[in-house]
Each structure stands twice: as C-alpha cells, then as structure tokens.
C-alpha positions in Angstrom: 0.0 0.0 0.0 2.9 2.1 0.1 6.1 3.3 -1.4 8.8 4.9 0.5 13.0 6.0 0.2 15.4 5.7 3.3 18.9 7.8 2.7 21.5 9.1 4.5 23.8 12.1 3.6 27.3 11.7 3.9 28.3 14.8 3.8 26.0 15.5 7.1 25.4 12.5 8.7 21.5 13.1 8.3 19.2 10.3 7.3 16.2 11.2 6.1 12.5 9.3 4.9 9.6 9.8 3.0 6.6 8.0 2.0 3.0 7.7 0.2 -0.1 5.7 -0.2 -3.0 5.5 -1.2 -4.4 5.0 2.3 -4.8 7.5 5.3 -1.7 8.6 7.3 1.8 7.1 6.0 3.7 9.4 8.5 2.2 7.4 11.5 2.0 3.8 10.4 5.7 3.8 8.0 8.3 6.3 9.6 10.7 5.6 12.1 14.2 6.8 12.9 17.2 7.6 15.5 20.4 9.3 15.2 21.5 6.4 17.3 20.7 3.7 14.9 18.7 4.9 11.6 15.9 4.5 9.6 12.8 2.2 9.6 9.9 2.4 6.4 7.4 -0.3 8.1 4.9 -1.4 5.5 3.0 -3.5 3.7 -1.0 -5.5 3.7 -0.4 -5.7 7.3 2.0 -3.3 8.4 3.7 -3.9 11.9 4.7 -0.7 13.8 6.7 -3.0 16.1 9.3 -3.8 13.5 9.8 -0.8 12.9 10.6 0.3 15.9 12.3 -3.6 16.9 15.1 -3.1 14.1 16.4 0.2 15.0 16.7 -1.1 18.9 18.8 -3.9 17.0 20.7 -1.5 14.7 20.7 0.4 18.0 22.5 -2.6 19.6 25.5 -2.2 17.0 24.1 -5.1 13.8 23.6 -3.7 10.2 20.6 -3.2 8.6 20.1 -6.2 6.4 21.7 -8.7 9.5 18.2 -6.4 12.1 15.8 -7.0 9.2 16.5 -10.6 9.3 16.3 -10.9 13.3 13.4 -8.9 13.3 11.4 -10.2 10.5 12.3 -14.3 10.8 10.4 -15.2 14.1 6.8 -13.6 13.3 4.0 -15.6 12.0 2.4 -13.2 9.9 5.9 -11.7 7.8 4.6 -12.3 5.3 1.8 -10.0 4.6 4.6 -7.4 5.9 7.5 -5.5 4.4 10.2 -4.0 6.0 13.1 -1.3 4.8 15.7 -0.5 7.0 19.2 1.9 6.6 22.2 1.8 9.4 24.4 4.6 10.3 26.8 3.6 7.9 24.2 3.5 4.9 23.9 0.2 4.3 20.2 -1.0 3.8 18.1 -4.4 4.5 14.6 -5.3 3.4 12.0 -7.8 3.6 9.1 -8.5 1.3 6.5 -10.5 2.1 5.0 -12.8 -0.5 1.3 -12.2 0.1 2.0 -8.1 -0.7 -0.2 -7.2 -3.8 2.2 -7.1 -6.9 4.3 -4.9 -8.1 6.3 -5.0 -4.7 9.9 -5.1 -3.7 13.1 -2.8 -2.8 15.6 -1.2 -4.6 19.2 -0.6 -3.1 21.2 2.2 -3.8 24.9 3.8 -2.3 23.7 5.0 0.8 19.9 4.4 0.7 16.6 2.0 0.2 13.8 2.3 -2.0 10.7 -0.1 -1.4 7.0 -0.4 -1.8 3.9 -2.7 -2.6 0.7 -2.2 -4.5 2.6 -0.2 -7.1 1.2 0.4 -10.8 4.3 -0.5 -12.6 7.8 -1.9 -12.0 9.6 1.9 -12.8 8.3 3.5 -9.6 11.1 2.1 -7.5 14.0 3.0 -9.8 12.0 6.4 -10.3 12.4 7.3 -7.4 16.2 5.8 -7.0 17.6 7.9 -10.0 15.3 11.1 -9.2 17.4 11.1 -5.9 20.4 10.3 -6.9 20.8 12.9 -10.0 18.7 15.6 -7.8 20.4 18.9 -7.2 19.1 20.5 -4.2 19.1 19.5 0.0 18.8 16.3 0.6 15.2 17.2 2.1 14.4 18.3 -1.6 16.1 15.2 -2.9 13.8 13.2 -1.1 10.6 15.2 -1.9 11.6 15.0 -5.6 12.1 11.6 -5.5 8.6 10.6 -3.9 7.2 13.1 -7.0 9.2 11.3 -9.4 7.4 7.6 -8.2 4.2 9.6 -8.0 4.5 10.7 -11.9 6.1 6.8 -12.6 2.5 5.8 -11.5 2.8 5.8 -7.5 0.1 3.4 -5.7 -2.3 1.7 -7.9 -5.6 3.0 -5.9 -4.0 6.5 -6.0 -2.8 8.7 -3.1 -4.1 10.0 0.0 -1.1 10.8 2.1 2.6 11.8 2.4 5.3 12.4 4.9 8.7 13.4 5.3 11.5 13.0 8.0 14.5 14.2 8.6 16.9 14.0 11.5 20.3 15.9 11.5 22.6 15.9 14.1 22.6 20.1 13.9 19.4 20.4 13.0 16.1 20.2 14.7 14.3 16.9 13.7 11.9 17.5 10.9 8.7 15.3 10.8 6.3 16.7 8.3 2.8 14.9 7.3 0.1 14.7 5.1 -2.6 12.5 6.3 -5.4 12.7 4.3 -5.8 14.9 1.1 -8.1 13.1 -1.7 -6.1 15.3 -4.4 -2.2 15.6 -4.2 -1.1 14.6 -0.8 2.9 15.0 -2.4 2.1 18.5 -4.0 0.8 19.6 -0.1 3.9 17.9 1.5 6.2 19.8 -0.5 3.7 23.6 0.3 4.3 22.0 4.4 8.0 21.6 3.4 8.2 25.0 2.0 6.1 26.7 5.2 8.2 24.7 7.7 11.3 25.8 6.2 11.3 29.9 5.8 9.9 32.2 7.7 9.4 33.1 11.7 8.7 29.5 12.2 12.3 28.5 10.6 14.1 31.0 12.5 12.4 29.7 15.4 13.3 25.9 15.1 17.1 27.0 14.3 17.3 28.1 18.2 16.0 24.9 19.6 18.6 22.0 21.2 19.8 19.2 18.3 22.0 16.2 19.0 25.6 17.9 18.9 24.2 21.2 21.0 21.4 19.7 23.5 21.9 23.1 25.7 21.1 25.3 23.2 17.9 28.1 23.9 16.4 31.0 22.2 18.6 34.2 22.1 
C-alpha cells in the first residue's frame, strides 16, 4: 500500500525518509528513525509498527541493517503479509518483502539508501524514485521530496494517493517530521507547500534556536 526512500547524507550524517499511499496517514503507520541507529519504512498488507521500531533497537545494539531486518522479521508468523526497509548509520540497507503483498512489490538498493514499496502500478516506480534522488540537485530534504514526486508521476500506488510524509533527523538540526494525512487530491504537492512553510519564515528562525544532538543546551537568544 505504500512506497517509500530511506537515505542518508554523507556529507552531514542526516538520514532522512519519506513515503505515500493511497491510504490515510503514512507518516504514522511507516516512519521511524534515530540518530542512534537509523531509519525504519514499516509497510505492507499488514503493516507492523513493532518492527519498525524492533530493528532500529537492533541497529541500536551495534548489527547492520540487512543482519536487524532478518532478526526482526524471521520469528513472526504473519511476515509475510509485511515488508520492511531499514538503513544503518553507515548507509547500508536491508529489506524484507513479504510474499502475500499485492504485486508490483519489492526494494531497490542504492549507495547509501533504500527504496521499497507494494501495490505499485508498474515496476519503474522504484527505480523512479532511485535515479530522481540520486541525479537531484538540491538539500537532501528536496532530494527526497523530488524523488517521492518522481514515483508519484512513474504511476505511484495503484488505488491513487491520499497521504505523504517526510523525515529528517540531523545531528545540527532540529528533527523535521512533516505529514500529510489525508488529502483526496495531491497529498505530495501539499507535503512539499508544508516543506516549504516549515522551512522559511518566523517559524524556521524559530526551530534554528531549539537544542539538536551535537548542542542539546542550546535556547532562544
């Protein structure tokens, strides 16, 4: 019922996530991260909010993505009407897709990131959204909103779309969590007008003066 993209920046050590359906708010049910262990996308027919929150406690715990994925995934019942995506601190990615997922479904891997998604109208909307953020100028939070556009043009979620979300977590940076629960015409188009709002303006200068990761004492001036 979903597509989504898990990255990190290099350059920052950010990871960042975002994600669509055609169903009511992806933010809530897909999205998880930590600056202490990574990324989660948790999806699929039957979408289990405690793996995604199980494999970054295991990523947490020092394993790599791929080695979480299969201790969190292997020992329940019901995998697989489940998919999982999951990216490290390093950038290396894992994934699990569950064989009773409506077609097209699967993952793509990329340097540094994870594409994956179920119910899709085609096979391109994966690697859509893989070389949309990859060849992307831009932040890496505009790399990521161009690249859920990109799978949203390629054909997106079969039934349509009805919600979006974004996150970002930066070590310097106030965490980011932007969603889109339920708009019946272009839940991506409104993400990026959030994106845009959240990011300029007295509200931008606000969240600049709040404590982050490396500065946890930091207060308005």
């Amino acid at each position: 019922m979903t597509f989504s993209i898990l990255a990190r920046d290099p350059g920052t050590g950010a990871v960042g996530g975002a994600a669509a359906t055609g169903s009511l708010c992806v933010g809530g049910w897909v999205l998880r991260g930590d600056l202490s262990a990574g990324l989660s996308a948790s999806q699929g027919a039957s979408p289990s909010t405690f793996w995604g929150e199980d494999v970054l406690s295991v990523m947490r715990a020092g394993s790599d993505a791929q080695s979480a994925v299969e201790q969190v995934t292997s020992g329940d019942s019901g995998r697989e009407h489940r998919q999982l995506a999951a990216l490290d601190l390093q950038g290396d990615a894992g994934a699990f897709t569950g064989t009773m997922n409506q077609d097209v479904k699967g993952s793509v891997v990329f340097k540094q990131g994870i594409a994956a998604g179920n119910m899709l109208s085609n096979q391109d909307v994966l690697q859509a959204m893989v070389s949309c953020f990859t060849a992307s100028g831009g932040s890496f939070e505009q790399r990521l909103l161009a690249s859920l556009e990109a799978a949203r043009d390629a054909g997106g979620d079969f039934r349509g779309l009805l919600s979006a979300a974004l996150l970002i977590l930066h070590p310097d940076r106030p965490a980011l969590t932007l969603r889109i629960d339920h708009h019946s015409d272009n839940p991506v188009a409104a993400l990026r007008q959030l994106y845009d709002r959240a990011t300029s303006g007295a509200y931008a200068d606000w969240a600049r003066q709040v404590p982050v990761l490396n500065d946890k004492e930091r207060i308005l001036d």
